[in-house]
N, C-alpha and C positions, 0 to 999 in steps of 0.2 A: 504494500500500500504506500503511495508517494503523501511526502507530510507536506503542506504550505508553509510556505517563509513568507514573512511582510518584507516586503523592500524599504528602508526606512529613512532611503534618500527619497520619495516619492510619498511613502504614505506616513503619515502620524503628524504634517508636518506643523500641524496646529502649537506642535507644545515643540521647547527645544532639544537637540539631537539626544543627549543622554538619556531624556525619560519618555523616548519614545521606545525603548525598549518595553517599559512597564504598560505605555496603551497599547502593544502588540500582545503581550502574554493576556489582560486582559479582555482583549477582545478575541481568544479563543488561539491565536498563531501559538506553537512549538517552538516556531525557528524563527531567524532572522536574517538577511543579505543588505548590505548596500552597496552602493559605487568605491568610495574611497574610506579609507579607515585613519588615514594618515595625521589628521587633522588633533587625533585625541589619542594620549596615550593607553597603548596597548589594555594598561592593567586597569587601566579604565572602564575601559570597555567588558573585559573579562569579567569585573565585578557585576555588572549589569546583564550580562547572559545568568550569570551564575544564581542572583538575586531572585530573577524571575527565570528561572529554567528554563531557559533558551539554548538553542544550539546554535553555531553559528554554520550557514550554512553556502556561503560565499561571498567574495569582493573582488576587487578587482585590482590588479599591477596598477603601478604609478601611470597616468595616462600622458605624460611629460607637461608643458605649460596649459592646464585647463581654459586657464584665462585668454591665454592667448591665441585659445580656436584648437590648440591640438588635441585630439583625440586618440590615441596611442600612440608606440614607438615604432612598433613589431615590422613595418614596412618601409620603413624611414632609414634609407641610406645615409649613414653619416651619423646615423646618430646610437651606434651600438655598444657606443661606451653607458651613455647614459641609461638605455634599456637593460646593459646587466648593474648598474647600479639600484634599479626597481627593482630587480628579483632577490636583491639583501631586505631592500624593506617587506616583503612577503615573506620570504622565510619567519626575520623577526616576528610580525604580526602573527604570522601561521600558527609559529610556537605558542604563541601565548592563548589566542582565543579557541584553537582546536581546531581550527579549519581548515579543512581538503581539499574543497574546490576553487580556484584560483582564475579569473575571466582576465585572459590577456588581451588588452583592446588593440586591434591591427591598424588604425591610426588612418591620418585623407593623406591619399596622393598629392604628393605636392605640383602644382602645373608646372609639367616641362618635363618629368619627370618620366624616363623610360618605363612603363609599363611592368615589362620585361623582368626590369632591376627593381621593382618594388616589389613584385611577388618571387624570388631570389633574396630578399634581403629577409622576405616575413618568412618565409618557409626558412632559411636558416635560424633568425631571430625565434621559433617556434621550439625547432630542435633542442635549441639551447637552453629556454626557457623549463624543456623538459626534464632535461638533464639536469637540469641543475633541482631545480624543485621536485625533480623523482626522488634525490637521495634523500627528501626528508616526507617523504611518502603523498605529496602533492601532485594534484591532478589538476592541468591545465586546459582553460576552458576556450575555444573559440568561437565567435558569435557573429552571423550573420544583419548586419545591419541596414534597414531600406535607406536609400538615397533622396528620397521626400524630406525625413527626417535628421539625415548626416550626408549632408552633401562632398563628392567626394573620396566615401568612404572605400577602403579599400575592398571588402569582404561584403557581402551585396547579399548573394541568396544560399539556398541550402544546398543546391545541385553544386555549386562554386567551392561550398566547405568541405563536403564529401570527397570532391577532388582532391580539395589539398589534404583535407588529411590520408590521403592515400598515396602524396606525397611526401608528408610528411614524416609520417612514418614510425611513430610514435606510442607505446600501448596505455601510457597515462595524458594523451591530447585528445581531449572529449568533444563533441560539440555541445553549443548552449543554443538550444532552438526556442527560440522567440516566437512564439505563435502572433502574435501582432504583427511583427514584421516577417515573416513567411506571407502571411495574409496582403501584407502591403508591397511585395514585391511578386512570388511564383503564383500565391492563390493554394490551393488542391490543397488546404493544410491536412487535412486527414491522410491524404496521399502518401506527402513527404515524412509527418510523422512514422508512419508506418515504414516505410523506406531504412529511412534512418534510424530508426531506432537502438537498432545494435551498439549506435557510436555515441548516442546521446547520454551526455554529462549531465548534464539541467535544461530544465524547462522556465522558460517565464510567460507570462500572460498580462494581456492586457484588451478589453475591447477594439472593436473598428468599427467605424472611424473614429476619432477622439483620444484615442489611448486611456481612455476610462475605465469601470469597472467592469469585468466581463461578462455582467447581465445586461447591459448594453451594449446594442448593434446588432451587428452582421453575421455573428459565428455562435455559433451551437455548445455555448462554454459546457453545458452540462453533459450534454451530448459525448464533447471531449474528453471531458473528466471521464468519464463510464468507458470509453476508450480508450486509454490510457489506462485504466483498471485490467480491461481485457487482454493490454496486451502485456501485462503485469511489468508495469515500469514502478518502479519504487524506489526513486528518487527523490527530489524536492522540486517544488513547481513555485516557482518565485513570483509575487505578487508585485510587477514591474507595471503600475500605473497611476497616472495619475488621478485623485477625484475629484468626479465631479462639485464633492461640498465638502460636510467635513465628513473626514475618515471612516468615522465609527458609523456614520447617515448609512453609508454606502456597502457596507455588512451583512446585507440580508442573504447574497447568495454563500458566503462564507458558512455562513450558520446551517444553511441546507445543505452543502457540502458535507461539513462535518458530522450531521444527524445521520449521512449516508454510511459512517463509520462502524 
């Protein structure tokens, strides 16, 4: 049975970062993921899963200057000093909150920028990521992202990640299938779920269109979930959306979820 993690760069954000750990546990989540961990110390953090019984169930490598538009290293020629200096701050965090899955962001093609040599630079920068966060029993995660919303982006759809990880070559390089963006890019998400499966690390969710909660829109969240059951994935399915109000408003299908346990 796959458990839900709140994303808690996107949801709780009514209250500030530390004690959205505590409206997570109380609004029924196990687990918990964000984007960056960097921001707060490690044992900080640890104290707050620990508190309210939480697992930590992913984040994400340094994405190199946030601010200034970058979106990961992993394809960025030039810059492979700085993407192994990310992979010391995962380990650290790793150790400390307990966590295995690791989402290395492949970063926007820069314009001008051979094609070629960016997917050469992220398929090596991948390898290495592996290697190195194998030996402390981390699994790295790759994630398709649509170009509506990260323009750019090197890593697009799910037929694209399957390739590479078949180039890449890896037995702890998982992918991270985004059911929103599958949806905003190939479509046929039941399709590709089913395709992929074998390779898939995590899952996140989020409606379409809107990237709201997954009882609204376009896709069949429940439908999924019971899919998902069938094809016995028991993982963690990360709740990567933003709400439409506040947090807790938007919980009613959470709650039917879980009565499904």
């Amino acid at each position: 049975m796959f458990e839900f993690a709140a994303n808690l760069s996107m949801l709780f954000t009514e209250v500030p970062f530390p004690a959205r750990f505590e409206s997570a546990a109380e609004s029924g989540f196990r687990a918990v993921e964000y984007l960056f961990p960097y921001e707060w110390p490690a044992d900080q953090l640890r104290e707050q899963l620990e508190r309210h019984q939480l697992r930590q169930a992913l984040f994400n490598a340094p994405p190199g200057d946030w601010q200034a538009g970058e979106r990961g290293l992993a394809c960025l020629a030039g810059r492979e000093e700085d993407f192994g200096a990310g992979l010391e701050a995962v380990l650290d965090y790793a150790s400390v909150l307990e966590n295995h899955l690791v989402h290395v962001m492949a970063g926007i093609v820069p314009a001008g920028q051979d094609p070629a040599l960016a997917r050469d630079t992220y398929i090596r920068n991948i390898q290495q990521a592996a290697d190195i966060l194998g030996q402390a029993g981390l699994t790295v995660c790759i994630e398709p992202i649509n170009h509506a919303d990260m323009p750019g982006y090197f890593l697009n759809t799910v037929p694209q990640a399957l390739g590479l990880l078949d180039e890449i070559s890896r037995e702890n390089v998982r992918l991270q299938f985004d059911i929103y963006h599958c949806q905003r890019t190939t479509g046929d998400v039941t399709l590709w779920l089913e395709r992929a499966l074998p390779q898939i690390g995590h899952i996140q969710i989020a409606g379409v269109p809107g990237r709201h909660e997954p009882d609204y829109g376009e896709l069949n969240y429940p439908w999924l979930f019971e899919r998902l059951r069938q094809l016995g994935y028991s993982g963690y399915v990360g709740c990567e959306y933003v709400p439409a109000g506040k947090t807790e408003d938007g919980l009613a299908w959470l709650k039917e979820e879980l009565s499904r346990k």
